[in-house]
N, C-alpha and C positions, 0 to 999 in steps of 0.2 A: 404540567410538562411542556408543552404548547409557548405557553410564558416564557417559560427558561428559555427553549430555545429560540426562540422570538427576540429575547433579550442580547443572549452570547451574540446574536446573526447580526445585531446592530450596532456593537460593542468589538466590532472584527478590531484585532489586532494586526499592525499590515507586518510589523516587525516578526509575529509569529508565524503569521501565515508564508513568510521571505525565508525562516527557519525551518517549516515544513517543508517549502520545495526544493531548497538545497539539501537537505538531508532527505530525500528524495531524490535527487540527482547522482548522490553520493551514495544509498545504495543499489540504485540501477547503475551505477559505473562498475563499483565492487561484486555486483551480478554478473556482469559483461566479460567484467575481467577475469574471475574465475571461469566463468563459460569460458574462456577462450586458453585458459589456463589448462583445465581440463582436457579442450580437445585436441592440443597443438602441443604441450609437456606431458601431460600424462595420458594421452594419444587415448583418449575414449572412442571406443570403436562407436557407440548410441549417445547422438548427440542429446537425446531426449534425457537422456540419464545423467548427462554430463551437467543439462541442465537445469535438472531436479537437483541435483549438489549442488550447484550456482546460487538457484532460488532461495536456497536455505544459507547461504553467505548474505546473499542480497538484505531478505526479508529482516534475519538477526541484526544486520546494518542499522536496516530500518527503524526496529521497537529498540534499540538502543539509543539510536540519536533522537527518537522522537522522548524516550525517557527521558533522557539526561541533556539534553539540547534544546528539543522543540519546547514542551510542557513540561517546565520544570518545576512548577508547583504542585502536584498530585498528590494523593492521599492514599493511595492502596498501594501495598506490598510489591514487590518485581513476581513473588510466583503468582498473585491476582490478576496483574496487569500483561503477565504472559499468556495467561489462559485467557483471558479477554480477548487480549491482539491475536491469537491465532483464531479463535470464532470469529471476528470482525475481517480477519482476513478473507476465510473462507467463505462467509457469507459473497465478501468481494468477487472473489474467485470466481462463486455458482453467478451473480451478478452481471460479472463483466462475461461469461462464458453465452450466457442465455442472451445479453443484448447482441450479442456477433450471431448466436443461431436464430434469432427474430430475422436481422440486420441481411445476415445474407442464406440462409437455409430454406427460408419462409419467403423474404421479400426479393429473393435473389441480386439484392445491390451490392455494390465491391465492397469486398471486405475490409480493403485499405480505410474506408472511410468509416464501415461500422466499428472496427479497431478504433481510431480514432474517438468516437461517441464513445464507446464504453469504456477508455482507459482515461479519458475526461470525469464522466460521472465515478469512475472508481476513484480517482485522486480528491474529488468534493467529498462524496460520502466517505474516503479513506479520514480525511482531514474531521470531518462533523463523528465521525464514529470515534477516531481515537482522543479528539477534546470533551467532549461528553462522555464517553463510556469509558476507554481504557486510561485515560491518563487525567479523568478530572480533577476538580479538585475539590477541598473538603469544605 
C-alpha cells in the first residue's frame, strides 16, 4: 500500500491536479452562489440552513466534475463512488473541524489562520482520497 502511494506521489499529474482545483473553484462558486441565492431571492430567515442547502449544490458540483472531469479513468460504479465521496467527505469535515478546535479552542491562536491550515490539508487529503479511493482506477 505504502508503494502505491509512494508511486501515484511521484508520478503527480500537474494537468490533473490544474482540473482538481478548477473544479474546485467551480464548486465553491456554485456554493456561494446558491448561498447567496438562498438568502437575498428566497429570503432564508437561517443563514445556517440556507447554507446547508448551498453545501449540498456545492459538494454535488464537486463529485461530478471530479467524476467526469478530474478522474476520468475509474473503475467503480457512480452509486460506489457516491458512498465513498460522502465518507471521505466527512471524515474531511470531522478533520478540518478538529484542526480549527486544536488551532484555536486549545491553542487560542486566530482562527483566520487555523481556517487556513485546515482547508489546506482538506484540499490535499480531499485530492489523495478521492484519486486513490473514490475515483481510482482499475
Amino acid at each position: 500500500m505504502l508503494k502505491t502511494i509512494k508511486e501515484k506521489a511521484t508520478s503527480l499529474d500537474k494537468a490533473e491536479i490544474f482540473r482538481f482545483v478548477l473544479n474546485g473553484v467551480i464548486a465553491t462558486l456554485v456554493h456561494f452562489a446558491i448561498l447567496n441565492f438562498n438568502i437575498h431571492i428566497l429570503h432564508f430567515k437561517l443563514v445556517g440552513l440556507a447554507n446547508f442547502f448551498a453545501a449540498i449544490f456545492g459538494i454535488t458540483t464537486s463529485f461530478l466534475g471530479n467524476r467526469f472531469f478530474v478522474f476520468r479513468g475509474h473503475s467503480d460504479g457512480v452509486a460506489t463512488q457516491s458512498v465513498k465521496f460522502v465518507v471521505l467527505y466527512a471524515v474531511l469535515a470531522v478533520l478540518h473541524g478538529f484542526v480549527l478546535f486544536v488551532w484555536t479552542d486549545i491553542y487560542h491562536l486566530d482562527f483566520r489562520i487555523g481556517f487556513v491550515i485546515a482547508t489546506g490539508l482538506q484540499v490535499i487529503f480531499s485530492y489523495i482520497g478521492n484519486k486513490l479511493l473514490v475515483f481510482k482506477n482499475a
